[in-house]
MARTITOR-219865 format. One record per residue (C-alpha): x, y, z. Coordinates in steps of 0.2 Angstrom, whole numbers, padded with zeros to 4 digits, always signed. Last residue first. Layout:
<rs>
XYZ
...
</rs>
This chain:
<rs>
+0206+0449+0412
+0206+0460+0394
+0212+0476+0406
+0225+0464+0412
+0229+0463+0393
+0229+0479+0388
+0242+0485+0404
+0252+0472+0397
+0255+0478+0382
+0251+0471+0367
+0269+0468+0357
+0267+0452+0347
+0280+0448+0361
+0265+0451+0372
+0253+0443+0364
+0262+0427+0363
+0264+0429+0381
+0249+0431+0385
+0242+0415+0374
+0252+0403+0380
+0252+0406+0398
+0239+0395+0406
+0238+0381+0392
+0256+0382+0387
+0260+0381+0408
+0249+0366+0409
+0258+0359+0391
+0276+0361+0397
+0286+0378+0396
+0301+0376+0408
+0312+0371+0390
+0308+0382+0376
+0300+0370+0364
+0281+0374+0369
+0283+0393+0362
+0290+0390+0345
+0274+0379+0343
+0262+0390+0351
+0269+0404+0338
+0276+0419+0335
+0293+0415+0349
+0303+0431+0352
+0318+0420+0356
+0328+0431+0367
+0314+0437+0379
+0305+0422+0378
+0321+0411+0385
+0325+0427+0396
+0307+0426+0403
+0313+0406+0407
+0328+0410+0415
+0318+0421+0427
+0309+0406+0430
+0289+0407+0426
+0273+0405+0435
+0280+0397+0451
+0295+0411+0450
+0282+0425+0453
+0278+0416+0470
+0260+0414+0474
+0245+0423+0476
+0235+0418+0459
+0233+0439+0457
+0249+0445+0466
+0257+0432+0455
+0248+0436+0439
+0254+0455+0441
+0272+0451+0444
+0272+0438+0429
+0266+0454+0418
+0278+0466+0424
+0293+0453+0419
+0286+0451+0405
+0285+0468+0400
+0302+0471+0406
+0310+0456+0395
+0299+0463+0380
+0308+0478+0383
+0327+0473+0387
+0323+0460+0370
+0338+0450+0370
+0349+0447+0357
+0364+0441+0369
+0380+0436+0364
+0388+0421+0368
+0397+0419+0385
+0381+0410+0392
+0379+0398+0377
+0365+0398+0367
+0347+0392+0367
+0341+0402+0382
+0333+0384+0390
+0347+0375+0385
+0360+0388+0392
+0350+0390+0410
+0349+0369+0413
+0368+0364+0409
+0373+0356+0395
+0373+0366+0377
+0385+0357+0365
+0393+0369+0351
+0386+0378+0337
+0393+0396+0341
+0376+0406+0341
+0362+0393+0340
+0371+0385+0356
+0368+0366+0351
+0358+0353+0363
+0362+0341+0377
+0349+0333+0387
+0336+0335+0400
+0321+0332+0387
+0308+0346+0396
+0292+0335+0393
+0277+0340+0381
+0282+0351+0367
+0295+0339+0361
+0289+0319+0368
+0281+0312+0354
+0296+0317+0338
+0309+0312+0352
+0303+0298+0355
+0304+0292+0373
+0321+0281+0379
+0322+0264+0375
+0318+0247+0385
+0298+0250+0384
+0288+0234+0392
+0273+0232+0393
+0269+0225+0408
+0256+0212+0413
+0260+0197+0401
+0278+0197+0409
+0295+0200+0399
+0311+0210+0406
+0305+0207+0426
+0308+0221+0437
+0320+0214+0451
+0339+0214+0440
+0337+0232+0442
+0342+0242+0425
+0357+0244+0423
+0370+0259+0424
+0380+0268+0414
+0393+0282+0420
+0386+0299+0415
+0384+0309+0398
+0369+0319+0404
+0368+0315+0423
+0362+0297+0435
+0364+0288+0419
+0356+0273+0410
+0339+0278+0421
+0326+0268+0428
+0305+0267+0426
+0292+0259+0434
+0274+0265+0431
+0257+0259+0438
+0239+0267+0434
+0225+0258+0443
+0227+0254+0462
+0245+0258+0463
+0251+0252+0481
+0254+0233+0476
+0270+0240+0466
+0280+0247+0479
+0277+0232+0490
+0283+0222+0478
+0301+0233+0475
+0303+0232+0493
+0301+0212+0493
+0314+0212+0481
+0325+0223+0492
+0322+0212+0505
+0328+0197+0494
+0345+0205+0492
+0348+0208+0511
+0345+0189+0514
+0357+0185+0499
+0370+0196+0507
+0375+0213+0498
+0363+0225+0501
+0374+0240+0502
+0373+0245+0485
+0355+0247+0488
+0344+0233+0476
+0337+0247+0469
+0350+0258+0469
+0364+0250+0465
+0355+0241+0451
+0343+0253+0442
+0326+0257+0449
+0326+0275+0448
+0307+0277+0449
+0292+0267+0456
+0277+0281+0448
+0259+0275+0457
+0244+0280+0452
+0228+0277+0459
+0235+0278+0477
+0238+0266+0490
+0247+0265+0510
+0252+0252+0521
+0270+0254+0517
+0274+0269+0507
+0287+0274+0523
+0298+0261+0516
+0296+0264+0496
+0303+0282+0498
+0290+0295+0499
+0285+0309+0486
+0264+0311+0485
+0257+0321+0472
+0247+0339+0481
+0235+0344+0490
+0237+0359+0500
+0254+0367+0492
+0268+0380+0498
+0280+0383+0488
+0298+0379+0493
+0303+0366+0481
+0308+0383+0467
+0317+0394+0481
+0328+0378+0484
+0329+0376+0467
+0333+0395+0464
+0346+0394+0477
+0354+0378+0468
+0356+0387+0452
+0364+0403+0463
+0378+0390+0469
+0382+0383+0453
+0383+0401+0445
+0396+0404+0458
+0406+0387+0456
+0407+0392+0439
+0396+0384+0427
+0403+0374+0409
+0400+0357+0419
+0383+0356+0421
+0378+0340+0424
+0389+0334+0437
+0387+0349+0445
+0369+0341+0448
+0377+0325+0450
+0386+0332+0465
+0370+0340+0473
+0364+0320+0473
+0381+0316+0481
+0377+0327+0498
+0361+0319+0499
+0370+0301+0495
+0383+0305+0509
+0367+0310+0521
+0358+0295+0519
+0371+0283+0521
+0376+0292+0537
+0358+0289+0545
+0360+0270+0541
+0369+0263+0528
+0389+0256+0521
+0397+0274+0522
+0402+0281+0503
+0420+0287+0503
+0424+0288+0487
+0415+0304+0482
+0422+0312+0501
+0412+0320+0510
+0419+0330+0528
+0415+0346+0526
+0431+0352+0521
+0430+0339+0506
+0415+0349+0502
+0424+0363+0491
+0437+0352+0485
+0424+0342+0474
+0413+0357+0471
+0430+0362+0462
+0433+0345+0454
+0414+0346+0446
+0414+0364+0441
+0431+0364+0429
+0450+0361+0431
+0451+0366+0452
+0447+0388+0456
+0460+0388+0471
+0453+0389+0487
+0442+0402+0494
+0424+0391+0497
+0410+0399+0506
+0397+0399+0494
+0400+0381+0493
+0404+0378+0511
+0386+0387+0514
+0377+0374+0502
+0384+0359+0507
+0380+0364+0525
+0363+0367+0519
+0362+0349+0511
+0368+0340+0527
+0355+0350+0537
+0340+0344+0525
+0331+0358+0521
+0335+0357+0504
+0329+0339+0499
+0309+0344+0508
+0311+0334+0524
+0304+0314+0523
+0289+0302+0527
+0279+0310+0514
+0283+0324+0503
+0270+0334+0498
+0268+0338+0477
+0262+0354+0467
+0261+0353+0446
+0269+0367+0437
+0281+0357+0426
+0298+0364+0435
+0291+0361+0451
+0288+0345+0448
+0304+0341+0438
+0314+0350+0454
+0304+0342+0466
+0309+0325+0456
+0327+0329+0454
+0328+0332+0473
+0320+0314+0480
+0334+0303+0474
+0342+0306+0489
+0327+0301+0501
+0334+0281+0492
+0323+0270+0486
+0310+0278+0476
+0291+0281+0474
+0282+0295+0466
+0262+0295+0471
+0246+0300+0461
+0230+0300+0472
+0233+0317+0480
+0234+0324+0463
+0217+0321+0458
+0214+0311+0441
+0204+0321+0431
+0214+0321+0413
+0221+0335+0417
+0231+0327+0434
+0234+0312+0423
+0243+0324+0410
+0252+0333+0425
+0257+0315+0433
+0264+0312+0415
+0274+0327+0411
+0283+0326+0430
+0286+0307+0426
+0293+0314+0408
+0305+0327+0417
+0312+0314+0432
+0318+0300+0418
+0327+0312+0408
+0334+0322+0423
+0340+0304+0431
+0350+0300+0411
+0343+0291+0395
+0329+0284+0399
+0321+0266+0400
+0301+0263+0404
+0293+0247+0413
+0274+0252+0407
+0259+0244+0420
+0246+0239+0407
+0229+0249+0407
+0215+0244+0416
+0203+0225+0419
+0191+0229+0434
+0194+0225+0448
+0195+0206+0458
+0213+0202+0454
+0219+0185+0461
+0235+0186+0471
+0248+0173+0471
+0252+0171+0489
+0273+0166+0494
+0273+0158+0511
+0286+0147+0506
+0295+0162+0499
+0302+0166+0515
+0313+0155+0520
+0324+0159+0503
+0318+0163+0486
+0309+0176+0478
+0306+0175+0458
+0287+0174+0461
+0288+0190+0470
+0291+0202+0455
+0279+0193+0442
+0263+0193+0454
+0265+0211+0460
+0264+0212+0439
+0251+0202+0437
+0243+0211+0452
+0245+0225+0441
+0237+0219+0428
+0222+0214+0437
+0218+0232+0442
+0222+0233+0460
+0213+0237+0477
+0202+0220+0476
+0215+0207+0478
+0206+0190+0484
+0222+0179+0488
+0218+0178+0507
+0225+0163+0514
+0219+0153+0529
+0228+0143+0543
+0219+0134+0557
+0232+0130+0573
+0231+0115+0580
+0251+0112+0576
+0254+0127+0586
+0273+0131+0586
+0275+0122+0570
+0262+0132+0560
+0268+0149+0567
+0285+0145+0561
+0282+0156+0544
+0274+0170+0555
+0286+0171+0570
+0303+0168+0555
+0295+0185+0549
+0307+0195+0560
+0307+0210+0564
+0324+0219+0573
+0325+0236+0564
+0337+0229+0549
+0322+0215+0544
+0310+0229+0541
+0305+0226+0525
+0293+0210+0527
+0280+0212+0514
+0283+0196+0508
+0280+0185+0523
+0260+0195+0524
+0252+0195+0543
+0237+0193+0553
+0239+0185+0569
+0223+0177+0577
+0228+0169+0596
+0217+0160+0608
+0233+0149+0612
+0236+0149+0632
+0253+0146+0639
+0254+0164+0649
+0245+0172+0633
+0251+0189+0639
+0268+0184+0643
+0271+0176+0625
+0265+0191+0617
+0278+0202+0630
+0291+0189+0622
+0286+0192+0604
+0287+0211+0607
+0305+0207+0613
+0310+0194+0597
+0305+0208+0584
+0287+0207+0575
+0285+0214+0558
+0278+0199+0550
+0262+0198+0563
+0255+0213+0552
+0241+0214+0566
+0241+0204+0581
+0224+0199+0587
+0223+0191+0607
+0210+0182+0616
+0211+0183+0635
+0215+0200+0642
+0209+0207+0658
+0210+0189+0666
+0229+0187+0660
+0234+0206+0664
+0227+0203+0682
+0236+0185+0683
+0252+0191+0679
+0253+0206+0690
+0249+0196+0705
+0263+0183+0700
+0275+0196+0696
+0291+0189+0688
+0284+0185+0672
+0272+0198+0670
+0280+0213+0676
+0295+0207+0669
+0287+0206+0650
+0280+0225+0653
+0298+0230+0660
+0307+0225+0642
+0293+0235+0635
+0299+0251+0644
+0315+0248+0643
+0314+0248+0623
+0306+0263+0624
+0320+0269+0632
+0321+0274+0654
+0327+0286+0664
+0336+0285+0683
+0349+0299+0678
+0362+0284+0684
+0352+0271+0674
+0352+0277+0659
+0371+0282+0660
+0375+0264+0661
+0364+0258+0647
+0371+0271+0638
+0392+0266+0642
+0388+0246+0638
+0382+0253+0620
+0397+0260+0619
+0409+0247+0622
+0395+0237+0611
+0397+0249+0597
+0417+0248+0599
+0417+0231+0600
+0408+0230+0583
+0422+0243+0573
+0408+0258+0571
+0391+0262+0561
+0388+0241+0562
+0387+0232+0546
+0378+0215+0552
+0379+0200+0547
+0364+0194+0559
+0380+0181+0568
+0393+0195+0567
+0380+0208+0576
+0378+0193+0588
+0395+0192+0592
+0399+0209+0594
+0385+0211+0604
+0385+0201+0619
+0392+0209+0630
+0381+0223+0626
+0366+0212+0630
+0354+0206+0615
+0335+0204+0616
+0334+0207+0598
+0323+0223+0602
+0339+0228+0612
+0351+0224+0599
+0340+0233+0584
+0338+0249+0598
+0358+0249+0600
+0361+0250+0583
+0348+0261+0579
+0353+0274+0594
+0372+0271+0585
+0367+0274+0569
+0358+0292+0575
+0374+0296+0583
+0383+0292+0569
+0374+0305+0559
+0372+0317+0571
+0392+0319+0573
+0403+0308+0586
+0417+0312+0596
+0424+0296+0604
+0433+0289+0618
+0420+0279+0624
+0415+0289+0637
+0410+0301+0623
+0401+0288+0614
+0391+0288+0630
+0387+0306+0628
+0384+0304+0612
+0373+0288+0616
+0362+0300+0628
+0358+0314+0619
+0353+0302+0603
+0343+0291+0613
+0325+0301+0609
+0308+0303+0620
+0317+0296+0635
+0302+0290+0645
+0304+0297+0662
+0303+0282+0675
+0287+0274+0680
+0280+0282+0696
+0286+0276+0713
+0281+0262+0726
+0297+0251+0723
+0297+0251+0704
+0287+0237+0699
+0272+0239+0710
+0269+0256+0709
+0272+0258+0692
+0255+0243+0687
+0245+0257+0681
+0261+0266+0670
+0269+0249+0666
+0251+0242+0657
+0249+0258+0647
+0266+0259+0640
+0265+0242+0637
+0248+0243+0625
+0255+0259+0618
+0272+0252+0614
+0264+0238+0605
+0252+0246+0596
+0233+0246+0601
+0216+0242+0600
+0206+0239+0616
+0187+0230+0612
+0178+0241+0623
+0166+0244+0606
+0160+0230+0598
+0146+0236+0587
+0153+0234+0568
+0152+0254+0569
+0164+0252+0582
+0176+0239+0577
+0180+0250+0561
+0185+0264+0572
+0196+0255+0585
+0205+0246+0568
+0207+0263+0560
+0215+0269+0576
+0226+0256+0577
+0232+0258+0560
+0237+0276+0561
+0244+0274+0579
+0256+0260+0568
+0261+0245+0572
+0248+0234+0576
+0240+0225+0594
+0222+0217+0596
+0218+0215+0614
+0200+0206+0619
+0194+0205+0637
+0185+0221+0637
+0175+0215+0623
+0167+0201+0630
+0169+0184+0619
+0160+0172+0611
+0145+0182+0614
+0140+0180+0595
+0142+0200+0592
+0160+0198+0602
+0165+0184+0591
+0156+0191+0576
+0167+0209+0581
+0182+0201+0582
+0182+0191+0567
+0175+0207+0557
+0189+0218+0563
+0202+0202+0558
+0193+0201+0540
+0191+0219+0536
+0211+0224+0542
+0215+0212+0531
+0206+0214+0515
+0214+0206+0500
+0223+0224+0495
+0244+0215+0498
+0240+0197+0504
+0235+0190+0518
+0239+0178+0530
+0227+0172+0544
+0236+0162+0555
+0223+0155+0570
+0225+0148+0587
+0212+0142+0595
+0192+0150+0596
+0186+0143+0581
+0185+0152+0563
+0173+0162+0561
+0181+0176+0551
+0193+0168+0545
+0181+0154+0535
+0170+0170+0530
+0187+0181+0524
+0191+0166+0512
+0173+0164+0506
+0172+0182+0501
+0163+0191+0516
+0148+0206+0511
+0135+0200+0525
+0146+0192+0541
+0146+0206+0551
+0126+0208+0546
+0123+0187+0556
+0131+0195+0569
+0120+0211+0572
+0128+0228+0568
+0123+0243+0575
</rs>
């Protein structure tokens, strides 16, 4: 166990003066890596190891179970056990439970409604309204930002004009309906979290008793990523402290991203003027990145403006020097997705583990051309913080109206796929402003762009290339690369990091359209890149398809800094063939003309062109994968497509060379394969070479 003069062993200067800062109110604020979480488990623990404080009497709150568990841990080895450490809704929901009795007439709390979305259908209902998943799940958000905003239905419309706001429905409609649930909450005698937290602040305001147990149970106070506070878990802060001020909060201005739930950063930036006695101290000390990419964290931020920027930190990189960050242009989304699947394999054989290599975007849309790279380029991933693309539901009622189309054939793939979903509803023109309905028009227009980019198929052939993806994203993995969106990346790192499809409308969102909203996007895009600890990669795309509308890059990445190097053109050719499947048009060898869609470039040759095809080297092939697959236990299809034997089959390839250019064959399935399946066009049979294994 730690003694209190070994808690303070190991401390830059800046975490010492935290760490034993007096008992008052204290801002600690920190930047991205400088060792939060170490400095506010250290202060606690000197405190308690000092006999400042008892343990039981202190309460530090996060926002994460994750983070309060990590917290709980550290502060035991450091010796200070009893200290409780706890969210928000945790530290509430324990407080209501044991003081029940007292606050609801000698009963048990109230059920705990563990989601709103029953609830505010049925009061959209009441309102006059059908409402799908999607807009239920808005409203629930809706109404949960008002609530942690401390805002009444009556109230609403206003307010939501105030915040600018882009509510799911007409503003009085929301608060019509918001009116509604609150009602129908009460009538089945249930409770939100929301409620729950709003009865921990009565408890202690209107309960004198109640107050002055909390008060002498807890007396000094932690809070942890003190920017993600909303107005309601500032009040229950404020009922706690009952006027007192032994207060640490912990917390970085331009990591705020949650502004759309309810938090606000204005608590940390005013925390100055609402405690002028209060002892402030910067951590700039970054030891989880290379200093070139805190050059670059360095770069993005130092363009912010607004309120927030005042508390702007300039971090100092405390690793060793590494390889530049790269800022990378391609051509068109399949482009862009094809060389960062080549790269994470190169870093995966160059000894990097996948677990620590993570593809960030924007947007969980832009999630599907990456599975398909990855699964394409052999290497396994795990999604974070979102559903696999094709097991979204909006995604598998795309799928059936596809397959379940009649009408008309339109003029070509992409009107036809066009009429097909406007019975479901989407409409290309039609994009909602955010939220849950955001999300599901951008998945359903991520499987457009795939039509998009392959014109020549029938709606038919369309459909069976999106069953093979799915099939394709649906191997299971252990450890794999890491694909979240930039929000759910929050609090966590990896040695490498790929921040991908950062082009305006994406990153900043197309909805972001106020200067607040613009700067949140900025502060996305720098939280993104203080997760890579070494290797860091940003790249965007001219085209979301081959041939499509261009786009520029986002105005956020900066074109010139000292820390990036900076390549504004797509890959060599020459350097990339052999290595990354170049998404791109290509001649038929038969007839000559343009080859667009995935199956025709990797055959070589249109589909209504003859065939050469070997039927017997096909069948050895296919004989061979069969074999390997019960072998390595997976799927036949994760060792080669069936398009891909076609390929082989057709092209009769004599040499490694020939071999690597036939799209689906990068450099981990040359190494693997290569040399079967030159043996077997040589004609060896297979039988000879498991006999060889």
């Amino acid at each position: 166990m730690a003694d209190s003069s070994e808690i303070l062993a190991g401390l830059d200067p800046d975490q010492a003066v935290a760490v034993t800062a007096p008992a008052g109110p204290l801002c600690i604020l920190a930047g991205a890596g400088t060792g939060k979480t170490r400095a506010i488990t250290h202060r606690i623990a000197h405190r308690v190891r000092s006999g400042q404080v008892r343990a039981q009497h202190v309460l530090a709150v996060t926002f994460t179970a994750r983070a309060a568990a990590e917290m709980r841990e550290r502060l035991g080895r450091l010796g200070a056990d009893g200290v409780q450490a706890r969210t928000f809704h945790a530290a509430a929901l324990r407080q209501v439970r044991y003081f029940a009795p007292r606050l609801f007439s000698g009963r048990d709390m109230p059920e705990l409604l563990d989601s709103k979305a029953r609830l505010v259908g049925a009061a959209a209902t009441r309102a006059g309204l059908r409402t799908d998943r999607e807009v239920a799940r808005d409203l629930a958000s809706e109404i949960e930002w008002a609530k942690a905003s401390l805002i009444e239905p009556d109230d609403y419309a206003a307010a939501a004009a105030k915040a600018l706001r882009e509510p799911p429905l007409d503003a009085a409609k929301v608060a019509q309906i918001y009116a509604h649930y609150e009602r129908l909450k009460r009538a089945q005698g249930v409770i939100d979290f929301e409620d729950m937290i709003r009865a921990a602040i009565w408890a202690v305001e209107e309960h004198p008793d109640v107050a002055e147990q909390v008060r002498a149970q807890y007396r000094h106070f932690v809070v942890d990523e003190y920017q993600d506070v909303n107005p309601m878990q500032q009040r229950l802060l404020e009922a706690w402290l009952g006027g007192r001020d032994d207060l640490t909060v912990v917390g970085d201005a331009s990591q705020t991203i949650y502004s759309f739930t309810g938090a606000s950063a204005s608590y940390l930036v005013d925390f100055r003027r609402r405690h002028p006695a209060a002892t402030v101290v910067r951590l700039v000390r970054d030891y989880r990145s290379t200093p070139q990419v805190v050059g670059l964290a360095n770069a993005v931020i130092s363009r912010a403006r607004g309120d927030l920027s005042q508390l702007r930190l300039e971090l100092v990189g405390q690793r060793p020097a590494g390889p530049e960050p790269t800022v990378r242009a391609f051509a068109d989304e399949p482009e862009e997705a094809a060389a960062v699947a080549a790269r994470c394999a190169e870093l995966i054989a160059g000894g990097t583990p996948a677990r620590e290599i993570a593809i960030l975007f924007r947007v969980n849309a832009q999630s599907e051309v990456y599975q398909e790279a990855l699964a394409e380029a052999g290497v396994p991933y795990v999604l974070h913080g979102t559903e696999r693309f094709f097991d979204r539901v909006e995604v598998r009622e795309a799928m059936f109206a596809l397959r379940a189309y009649r009408g008309e054939p339109a003029d070509g793939l992409v009107p036809t796929v066009h009429a097909a979903l406007e019975r479901t509803g989407w409409r290309p023109d039609a994009a909602p402003a955010g939220g849950a309905q955001r999300e599901r028009w951008e998945s359903v227009a991520a499987l457009v762009a795939l039509a998009e980019g392959m014109p020549t198929r029938s709606l038919e052939e369309f459909h069976a290339e999106l069953s093979r993806r799915a099939a394709l994203q649906h191997v299971p993995t252990v450890e794999g690369v890491t694909l979240s969106s930039l929000h759910s990346a929050k609090g966590l790192e990896w040695d490498a990091v790929f921040l991908v499809g950062l082009a305006e409308g994406t990153l900043p969102v197309i909805h972001a359209r106020t200067p607040g909203a613009v700067e949140e996007e900025r502060r996305l895009l720098y939280v993104g890149v203080t997760r890579a600890r070494h290797t860091l990669w940003l790249s965007h795309a001219s085209a979301r398809t081959p041939g499509g509308r261009s786009r520029r890059p986002s105005r956020f990445v900066p074109s010139s800094t000292p820390s990036a190097q900076v390549v504004r053109k797509p890959l060599d050719k020459a350097a990339v063939a052999g290595r990354v499947r170049r998404v791109m048009a290509v001649s038929c060898r038969v007839c000559g003309a343009g080859l667009v869609n995935g199956a025709e470039r990797k055959l070589g040759r249109c589909a209504t062109c003859p065939s050469d095809l070997d039927e017997d080297l096909l069948a050895r092939l296919v004989d061979w994968r069969a074999r390997l697959a019960a072998v390595q236990k997976v799927p036949a299809f994760v060792i080669f497509t069936d398009v891909t034997l076609s390929a082989i089959a057709e092209r009769r390839p004599g040499r490694r060379e020939e071999l690597a250019v036939i799209a689906g064959i990068g450099p981990r399935k040359l190494a693997l394969y290569g040399d079967d399946v030159l043996a077997l066009v040589a004609g060896t049979s297979v039988d000879t070479l498991t006999d060889q294994a």
